[in-house]
Biotite code that builds the C-alpha atoms (Angstrom):
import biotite.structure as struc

atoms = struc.array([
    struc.Atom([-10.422, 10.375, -23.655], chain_id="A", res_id=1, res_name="UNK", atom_name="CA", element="C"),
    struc.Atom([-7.458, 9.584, -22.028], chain_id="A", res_id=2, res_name="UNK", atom_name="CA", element="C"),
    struc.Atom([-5.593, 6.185, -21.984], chain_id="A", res_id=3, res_name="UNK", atom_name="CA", element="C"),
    struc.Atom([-4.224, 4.261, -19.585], chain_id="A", res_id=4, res_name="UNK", atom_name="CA", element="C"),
    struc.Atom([-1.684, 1.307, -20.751], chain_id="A", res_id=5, res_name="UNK", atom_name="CA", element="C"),
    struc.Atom([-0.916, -1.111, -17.560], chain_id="A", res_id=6, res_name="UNK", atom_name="CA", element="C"),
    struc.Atom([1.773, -3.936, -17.671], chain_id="A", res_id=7, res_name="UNK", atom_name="CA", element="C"),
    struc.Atom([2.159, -6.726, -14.497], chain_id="A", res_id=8, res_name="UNK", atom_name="CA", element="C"),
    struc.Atom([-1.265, -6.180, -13.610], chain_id="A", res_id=9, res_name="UNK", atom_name="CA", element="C"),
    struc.Atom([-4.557, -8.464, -13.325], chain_id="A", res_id=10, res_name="UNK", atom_name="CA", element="C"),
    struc.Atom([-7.803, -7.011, -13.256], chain_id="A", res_id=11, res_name="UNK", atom_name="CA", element="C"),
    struc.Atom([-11.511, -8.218, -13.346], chain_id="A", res_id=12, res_name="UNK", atom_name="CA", element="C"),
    struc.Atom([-14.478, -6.718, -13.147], chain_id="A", res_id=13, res_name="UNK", atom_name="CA", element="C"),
    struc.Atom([-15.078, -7.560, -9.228], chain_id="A", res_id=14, res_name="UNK", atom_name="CA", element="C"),
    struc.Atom([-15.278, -5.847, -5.815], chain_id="A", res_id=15, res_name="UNK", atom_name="CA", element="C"),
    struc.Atom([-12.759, -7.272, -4.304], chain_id="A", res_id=16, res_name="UNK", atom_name="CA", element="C"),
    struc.Atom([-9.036, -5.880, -4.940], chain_id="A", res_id=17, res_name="UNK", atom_name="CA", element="C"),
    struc.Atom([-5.651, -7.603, -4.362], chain_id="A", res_id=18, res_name="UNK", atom_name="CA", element="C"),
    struc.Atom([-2.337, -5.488, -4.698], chain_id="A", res_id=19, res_name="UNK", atom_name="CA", element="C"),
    struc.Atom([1.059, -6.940, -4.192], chain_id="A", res_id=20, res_name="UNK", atom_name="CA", element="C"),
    struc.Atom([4.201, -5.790, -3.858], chain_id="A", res_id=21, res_name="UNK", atom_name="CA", element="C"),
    struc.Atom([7.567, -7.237, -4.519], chain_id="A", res_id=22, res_name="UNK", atom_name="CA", element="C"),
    struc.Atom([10.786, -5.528, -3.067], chain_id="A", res_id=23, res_name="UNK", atom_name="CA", element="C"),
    struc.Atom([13.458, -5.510, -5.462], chain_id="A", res_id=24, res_name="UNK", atom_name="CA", element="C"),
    struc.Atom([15.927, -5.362, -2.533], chain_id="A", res_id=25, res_name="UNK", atom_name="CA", element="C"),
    struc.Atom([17.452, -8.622, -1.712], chain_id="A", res_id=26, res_name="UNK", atom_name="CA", element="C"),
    struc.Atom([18.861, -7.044, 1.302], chain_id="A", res_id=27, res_name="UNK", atom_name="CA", element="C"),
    struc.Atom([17.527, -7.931, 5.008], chain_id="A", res_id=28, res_name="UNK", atom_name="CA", element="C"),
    struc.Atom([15.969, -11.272, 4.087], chain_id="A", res_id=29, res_name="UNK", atom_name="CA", element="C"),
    struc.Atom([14.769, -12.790, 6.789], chain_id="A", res_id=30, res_name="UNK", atom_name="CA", element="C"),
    struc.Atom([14.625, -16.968, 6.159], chain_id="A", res_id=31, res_name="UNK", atom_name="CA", element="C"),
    struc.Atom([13.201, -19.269, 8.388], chain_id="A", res_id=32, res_name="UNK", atom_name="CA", element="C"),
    struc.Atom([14.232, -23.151, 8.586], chain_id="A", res_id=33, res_name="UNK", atom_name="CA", element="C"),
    struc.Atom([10.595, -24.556, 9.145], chain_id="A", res_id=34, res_name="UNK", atom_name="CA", element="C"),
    struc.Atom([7.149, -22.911, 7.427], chain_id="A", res_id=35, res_name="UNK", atom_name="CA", element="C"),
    struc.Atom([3.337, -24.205, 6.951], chain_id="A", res_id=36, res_name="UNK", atom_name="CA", element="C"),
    struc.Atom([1.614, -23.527, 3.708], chain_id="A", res_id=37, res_name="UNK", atom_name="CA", element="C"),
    struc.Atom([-2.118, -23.721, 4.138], chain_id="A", res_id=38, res_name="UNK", atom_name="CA", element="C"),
    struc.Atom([-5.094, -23.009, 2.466], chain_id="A", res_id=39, res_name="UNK", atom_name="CA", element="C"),
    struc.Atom([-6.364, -19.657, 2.539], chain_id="A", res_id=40, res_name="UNK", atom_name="CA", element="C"),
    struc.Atom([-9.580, -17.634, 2.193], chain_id="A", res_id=41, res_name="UNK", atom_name="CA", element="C"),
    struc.Atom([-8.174, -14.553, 0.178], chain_id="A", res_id=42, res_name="UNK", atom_name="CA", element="C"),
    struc.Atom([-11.072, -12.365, -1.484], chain_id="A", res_id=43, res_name="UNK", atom_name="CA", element="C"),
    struc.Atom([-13.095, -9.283, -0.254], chain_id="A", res_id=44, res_name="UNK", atom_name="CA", element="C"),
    struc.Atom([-11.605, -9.029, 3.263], chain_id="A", res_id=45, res_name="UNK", atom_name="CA", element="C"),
    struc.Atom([-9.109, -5.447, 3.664], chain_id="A", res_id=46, res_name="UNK", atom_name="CA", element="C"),
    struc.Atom([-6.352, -7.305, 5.308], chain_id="A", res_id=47, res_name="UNK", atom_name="CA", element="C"),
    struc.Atom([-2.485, -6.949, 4.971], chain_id="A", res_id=48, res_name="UNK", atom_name="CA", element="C"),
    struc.Atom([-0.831, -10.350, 4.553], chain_id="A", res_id=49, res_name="UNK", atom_name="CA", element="C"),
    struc.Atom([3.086, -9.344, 5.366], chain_id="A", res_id=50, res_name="UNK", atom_name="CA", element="C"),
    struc.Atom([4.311, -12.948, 7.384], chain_id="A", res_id=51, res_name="UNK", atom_name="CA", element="C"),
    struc.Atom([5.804, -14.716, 5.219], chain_id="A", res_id=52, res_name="UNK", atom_name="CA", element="C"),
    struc.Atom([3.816, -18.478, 5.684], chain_id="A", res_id=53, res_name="UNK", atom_name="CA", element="C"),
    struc.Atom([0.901, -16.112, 5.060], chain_id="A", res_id=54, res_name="UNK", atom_name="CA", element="C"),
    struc.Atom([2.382, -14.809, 1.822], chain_id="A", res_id=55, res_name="UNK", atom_name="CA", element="C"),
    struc.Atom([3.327, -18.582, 1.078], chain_id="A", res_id=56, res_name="UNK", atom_name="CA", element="C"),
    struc.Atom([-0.326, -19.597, 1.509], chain_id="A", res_id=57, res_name="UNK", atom_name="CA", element="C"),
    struc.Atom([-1.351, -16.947, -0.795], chain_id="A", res_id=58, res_name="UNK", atom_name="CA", element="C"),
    struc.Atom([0.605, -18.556, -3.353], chain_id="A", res_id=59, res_name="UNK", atom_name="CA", element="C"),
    struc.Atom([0.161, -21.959, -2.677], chain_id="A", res_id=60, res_name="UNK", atom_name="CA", element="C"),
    struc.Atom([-3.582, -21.177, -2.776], chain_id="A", res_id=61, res_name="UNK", atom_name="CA", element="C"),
    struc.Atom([-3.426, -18.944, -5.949], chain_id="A", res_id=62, res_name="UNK", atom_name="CA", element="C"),
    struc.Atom([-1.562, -21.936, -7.579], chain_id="A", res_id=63, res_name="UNK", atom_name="CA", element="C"),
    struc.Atom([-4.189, -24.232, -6.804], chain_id="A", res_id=64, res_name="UNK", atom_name="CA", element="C"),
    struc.Atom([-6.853, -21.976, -8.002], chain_id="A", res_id=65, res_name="UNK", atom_name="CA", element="C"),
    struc.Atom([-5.190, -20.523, -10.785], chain_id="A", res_id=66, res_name="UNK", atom_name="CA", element="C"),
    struc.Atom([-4.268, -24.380, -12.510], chain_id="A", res_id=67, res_name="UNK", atom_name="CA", element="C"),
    struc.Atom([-6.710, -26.342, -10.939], chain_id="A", res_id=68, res_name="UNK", atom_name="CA", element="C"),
    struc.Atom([-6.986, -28.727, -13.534], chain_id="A", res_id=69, res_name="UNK", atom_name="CA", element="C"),
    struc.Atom([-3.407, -28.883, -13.496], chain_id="A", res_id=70, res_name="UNK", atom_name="CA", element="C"),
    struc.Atom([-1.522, -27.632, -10.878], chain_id="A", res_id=71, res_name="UNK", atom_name="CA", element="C"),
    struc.Atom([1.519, -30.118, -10.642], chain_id="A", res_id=72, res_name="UNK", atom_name="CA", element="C"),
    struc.Atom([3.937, -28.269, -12.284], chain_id="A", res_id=73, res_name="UNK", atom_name="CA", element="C"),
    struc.Atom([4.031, -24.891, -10.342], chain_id="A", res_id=74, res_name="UNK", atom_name="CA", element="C"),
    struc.Atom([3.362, -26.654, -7.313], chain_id="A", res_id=75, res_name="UNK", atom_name="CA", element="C"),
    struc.Atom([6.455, -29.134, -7.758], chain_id="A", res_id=76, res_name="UNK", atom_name="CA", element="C"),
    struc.Atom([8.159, -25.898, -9.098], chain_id="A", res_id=77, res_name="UNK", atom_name="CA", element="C"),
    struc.Atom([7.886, -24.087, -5.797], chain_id="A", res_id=78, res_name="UNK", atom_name="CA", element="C"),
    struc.Atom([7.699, -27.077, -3.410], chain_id="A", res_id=79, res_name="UNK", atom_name="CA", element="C"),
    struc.Atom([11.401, -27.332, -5.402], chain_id="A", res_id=80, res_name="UNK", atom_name="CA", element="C"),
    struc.Atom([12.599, -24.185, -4.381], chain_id="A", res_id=81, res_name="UNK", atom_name="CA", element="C"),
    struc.Atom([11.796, -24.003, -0.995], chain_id="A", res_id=82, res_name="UNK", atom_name="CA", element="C"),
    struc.Atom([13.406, -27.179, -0.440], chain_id="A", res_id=83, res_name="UNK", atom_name="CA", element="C"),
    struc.Atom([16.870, -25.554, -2.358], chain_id="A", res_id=84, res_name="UNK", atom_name="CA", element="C"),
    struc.Atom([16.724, -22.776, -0.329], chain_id="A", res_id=85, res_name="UNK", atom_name="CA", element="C"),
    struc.Atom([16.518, -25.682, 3.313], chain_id="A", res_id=86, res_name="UNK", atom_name="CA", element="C"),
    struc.Atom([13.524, -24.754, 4.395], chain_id="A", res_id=87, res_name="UNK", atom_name="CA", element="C"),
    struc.Atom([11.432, -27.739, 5.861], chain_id="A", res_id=88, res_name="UNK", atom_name="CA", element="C"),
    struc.Atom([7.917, -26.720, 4.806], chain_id="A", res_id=89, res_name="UNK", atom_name="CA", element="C"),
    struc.Atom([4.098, -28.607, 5.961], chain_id="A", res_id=90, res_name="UNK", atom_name="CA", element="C"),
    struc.Atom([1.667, -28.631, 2.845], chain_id="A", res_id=91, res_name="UNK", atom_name="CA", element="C"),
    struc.Atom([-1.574, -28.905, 4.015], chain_id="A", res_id=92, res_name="UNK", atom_name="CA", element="C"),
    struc.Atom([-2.828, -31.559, 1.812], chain_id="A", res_id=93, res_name="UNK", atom_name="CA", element="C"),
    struc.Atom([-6.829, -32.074, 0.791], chain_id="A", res_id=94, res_name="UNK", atom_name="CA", element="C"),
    struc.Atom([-8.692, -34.589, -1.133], chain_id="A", res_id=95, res_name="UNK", atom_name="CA", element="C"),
    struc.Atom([-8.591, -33.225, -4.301], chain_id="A", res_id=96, res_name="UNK", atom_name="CA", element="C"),
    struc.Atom([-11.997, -31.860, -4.100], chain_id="A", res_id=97, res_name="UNK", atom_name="CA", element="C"),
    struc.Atom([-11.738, -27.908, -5.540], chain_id="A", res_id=98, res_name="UNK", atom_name="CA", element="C"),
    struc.Atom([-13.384, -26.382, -2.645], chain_id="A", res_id=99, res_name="UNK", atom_name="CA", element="C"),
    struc.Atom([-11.362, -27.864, 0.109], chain_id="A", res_id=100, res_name="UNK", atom_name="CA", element="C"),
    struc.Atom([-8.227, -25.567, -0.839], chain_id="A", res_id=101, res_name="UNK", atom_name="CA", element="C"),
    struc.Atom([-9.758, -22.682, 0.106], chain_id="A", res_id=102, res_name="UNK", atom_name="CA", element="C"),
    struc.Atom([-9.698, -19.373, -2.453], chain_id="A", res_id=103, res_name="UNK", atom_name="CA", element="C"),
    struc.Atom([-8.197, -16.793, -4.057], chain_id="A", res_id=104, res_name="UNK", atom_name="CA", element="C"),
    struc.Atom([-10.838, -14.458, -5.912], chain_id="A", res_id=105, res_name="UNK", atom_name="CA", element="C"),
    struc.Atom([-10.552, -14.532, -9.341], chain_id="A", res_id=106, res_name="UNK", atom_name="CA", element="C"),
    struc.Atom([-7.323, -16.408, -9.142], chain_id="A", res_id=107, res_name="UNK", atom_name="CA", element="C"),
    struc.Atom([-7.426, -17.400, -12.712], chain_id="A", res_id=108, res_name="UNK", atom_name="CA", element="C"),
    struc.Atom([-5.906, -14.240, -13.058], chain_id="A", res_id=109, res_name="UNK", atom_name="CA", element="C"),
    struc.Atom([-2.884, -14.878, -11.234], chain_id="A", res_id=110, res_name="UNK", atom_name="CA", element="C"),
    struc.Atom([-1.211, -16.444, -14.234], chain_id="A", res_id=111, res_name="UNK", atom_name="CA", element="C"),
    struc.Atom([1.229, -13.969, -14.518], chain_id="A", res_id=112, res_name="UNK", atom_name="CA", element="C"),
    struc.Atom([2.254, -12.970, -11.245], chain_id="A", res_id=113, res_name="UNK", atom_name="CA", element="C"),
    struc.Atom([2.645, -16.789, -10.201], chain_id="A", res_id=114, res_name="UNK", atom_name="CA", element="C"),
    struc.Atom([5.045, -17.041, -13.477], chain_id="A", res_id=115, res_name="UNK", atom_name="CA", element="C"),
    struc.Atom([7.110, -14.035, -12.487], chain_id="A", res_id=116, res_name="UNK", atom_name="CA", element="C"),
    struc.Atom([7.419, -14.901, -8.606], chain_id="A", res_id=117, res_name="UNK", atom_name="CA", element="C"),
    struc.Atom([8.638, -18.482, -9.318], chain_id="A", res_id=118, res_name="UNK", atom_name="CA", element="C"),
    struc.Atom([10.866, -17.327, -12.162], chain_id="A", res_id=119, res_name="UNK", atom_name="CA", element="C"),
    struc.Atom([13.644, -17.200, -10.497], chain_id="A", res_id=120, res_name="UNK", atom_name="CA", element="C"),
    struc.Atom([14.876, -18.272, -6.765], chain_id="A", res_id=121, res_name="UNK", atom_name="CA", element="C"),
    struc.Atom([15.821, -14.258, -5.978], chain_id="A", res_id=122, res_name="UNK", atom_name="CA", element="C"),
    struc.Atom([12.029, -13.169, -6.585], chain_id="A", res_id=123, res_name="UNK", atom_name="CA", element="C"),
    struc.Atom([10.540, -16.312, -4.633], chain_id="A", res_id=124, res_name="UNK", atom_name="CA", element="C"),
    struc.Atom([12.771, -15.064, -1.646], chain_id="A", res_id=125, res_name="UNK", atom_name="CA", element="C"),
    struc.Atom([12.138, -11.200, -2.445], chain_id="A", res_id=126, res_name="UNK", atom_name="CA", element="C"),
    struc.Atom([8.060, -11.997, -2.069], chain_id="A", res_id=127, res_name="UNK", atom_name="CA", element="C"),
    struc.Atom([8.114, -14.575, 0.678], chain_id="A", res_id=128, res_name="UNK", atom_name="CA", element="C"),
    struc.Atom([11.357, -13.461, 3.050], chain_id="A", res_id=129, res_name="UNK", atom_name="CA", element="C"),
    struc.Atom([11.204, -9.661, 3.123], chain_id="A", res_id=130, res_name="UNK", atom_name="CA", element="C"),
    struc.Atom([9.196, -6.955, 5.026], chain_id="A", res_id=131, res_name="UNK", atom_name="CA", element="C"),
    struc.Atom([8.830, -4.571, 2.494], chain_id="A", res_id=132, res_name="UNK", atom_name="CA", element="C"),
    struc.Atom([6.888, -7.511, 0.269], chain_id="A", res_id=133, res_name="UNK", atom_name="CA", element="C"),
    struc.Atom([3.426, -8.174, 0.909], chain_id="A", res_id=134, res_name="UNK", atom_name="CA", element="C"),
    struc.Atom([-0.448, -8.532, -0.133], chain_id="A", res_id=135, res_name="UNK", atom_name="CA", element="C"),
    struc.Atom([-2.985, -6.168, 0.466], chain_id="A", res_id=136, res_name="UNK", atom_name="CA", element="C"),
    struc.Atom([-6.710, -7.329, 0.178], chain_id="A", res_id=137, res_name="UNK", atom_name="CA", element="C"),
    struc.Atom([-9.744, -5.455, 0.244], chain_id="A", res_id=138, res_name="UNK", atom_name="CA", element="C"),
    struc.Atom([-13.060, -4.458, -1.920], chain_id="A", res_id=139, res_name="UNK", atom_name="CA", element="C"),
    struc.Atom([-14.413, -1.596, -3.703], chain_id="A", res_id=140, res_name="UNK", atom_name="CA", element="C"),
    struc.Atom([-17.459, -1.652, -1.706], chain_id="A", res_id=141, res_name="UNK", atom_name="CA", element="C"),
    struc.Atom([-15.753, -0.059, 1.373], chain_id="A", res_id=142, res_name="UNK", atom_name="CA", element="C"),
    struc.Atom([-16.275, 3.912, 2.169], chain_id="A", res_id=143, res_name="UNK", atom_name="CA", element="C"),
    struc.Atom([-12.385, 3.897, 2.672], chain_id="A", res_id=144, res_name="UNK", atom_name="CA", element="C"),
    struc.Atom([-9.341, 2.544, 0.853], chain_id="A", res_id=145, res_name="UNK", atom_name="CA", element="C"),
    struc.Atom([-8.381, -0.242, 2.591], chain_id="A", res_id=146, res_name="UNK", atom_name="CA", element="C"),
    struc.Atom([-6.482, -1.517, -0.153], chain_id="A", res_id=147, res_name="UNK", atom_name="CA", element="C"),
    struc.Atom([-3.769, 1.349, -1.846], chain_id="A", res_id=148, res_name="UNK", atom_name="CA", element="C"),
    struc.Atom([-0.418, 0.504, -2.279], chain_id="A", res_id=149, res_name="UNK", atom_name="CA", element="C"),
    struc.Atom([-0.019, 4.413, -2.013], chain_id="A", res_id=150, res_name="UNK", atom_name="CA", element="C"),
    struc.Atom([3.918, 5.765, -2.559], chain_id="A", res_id=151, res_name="UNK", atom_name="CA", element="C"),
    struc.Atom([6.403, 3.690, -1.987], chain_id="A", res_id=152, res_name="UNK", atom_name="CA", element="C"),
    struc.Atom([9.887, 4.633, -1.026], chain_id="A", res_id=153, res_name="UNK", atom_name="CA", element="C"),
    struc.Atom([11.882, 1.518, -2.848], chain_id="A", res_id=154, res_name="UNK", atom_name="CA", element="C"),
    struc.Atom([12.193, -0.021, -5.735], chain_id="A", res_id=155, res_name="UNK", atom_name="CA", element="C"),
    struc.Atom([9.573, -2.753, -6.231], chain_id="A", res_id=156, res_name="UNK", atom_name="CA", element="C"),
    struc.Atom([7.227, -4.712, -8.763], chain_id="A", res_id=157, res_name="UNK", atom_name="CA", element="C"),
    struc.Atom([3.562, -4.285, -8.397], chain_id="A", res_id=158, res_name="UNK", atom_name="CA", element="C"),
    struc.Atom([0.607, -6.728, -9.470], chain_id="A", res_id=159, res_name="UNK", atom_name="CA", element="C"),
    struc.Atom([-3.267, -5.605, -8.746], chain_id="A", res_id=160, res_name="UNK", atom_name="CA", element="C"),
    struc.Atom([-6.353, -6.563, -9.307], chain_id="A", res_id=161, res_name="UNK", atom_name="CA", element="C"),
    struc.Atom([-9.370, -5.113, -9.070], chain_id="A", res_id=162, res_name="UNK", atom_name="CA", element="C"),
    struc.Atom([-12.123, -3.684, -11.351], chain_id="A", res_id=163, res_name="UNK", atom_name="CA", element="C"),
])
């Protein structure tokens, strides 16, 4: 029987897989003065989210997902950070109601990868400001792989999720 130990990853027992990638190049950042964070549908569509208000929805969306009882915190945490860095951003706002922020599947596992992107302000920029970061989305119900990471040529950090 063999083994398999995994560290930085999330995993549940669903269809739909999530891989993301995190340069660990700080070179080539591309940051823009004005962004829109909105709430996003992220679960079993095979998509490739590489702009980086698409990556910032992703997050913003995880976050509220992911703490929705209390999601203060890492929200002021990043909403503090992209204002550092001058960056004017829009928050689409809701009610309050759960359902009208849109989804991340299973984003009570994004604990950890929400923790390590906001750790510092270098990894925030290194997810949300570079091409060779992104999100892959996709399902295990497809004939093809429409979500593998495959070989990458850099250095980078990897989080996944799937079953």
């Amino acid at each position: 029987m063999k083994r398999q130990i995994r560290h930085n990853v999330f995993e549940t027992n669903s269809s739909s897989t999530h891989s993301i990638v995190i340069t660990r190049s700080n070179e080539n950042l591309s940051i823009p003065k004005t962004m829109k964070a909105n709430f996003g549908e992220f679960g079993w569509e095979c998509a490739t989210y590489a702009d980086p208000e698409d990556k910032l929805s992703y997050l913003y969306t995880g976050i509220k997902g992911c703490y929705y009882d209390e999601p203060e915190n890492e929200l002021n945490r990043l909403k503090s950070m992209m204002k550092n860095f001058g960056i004017e951003v829009e928050w689409q706002e809701n009610s309050g109601d759960f359902w009208e922020h849109g989804y991340v599947d299973h984003a009570g596992e994004l604990n950890e990868f929400i923790e390590a992107v906001l750790s510092t302000d270098d990894t925030l920029k290194r997810f949300l400001f570079s091409d060779d970061s992104y999100i892959l989305t996709g399902n295990d119900n497809s004939d093809y792989d429409c979500c593998g990471v495959g070989e990458l040529s850099y250095e980078h950090d990897e989080y996944y999720k799937g079953n």
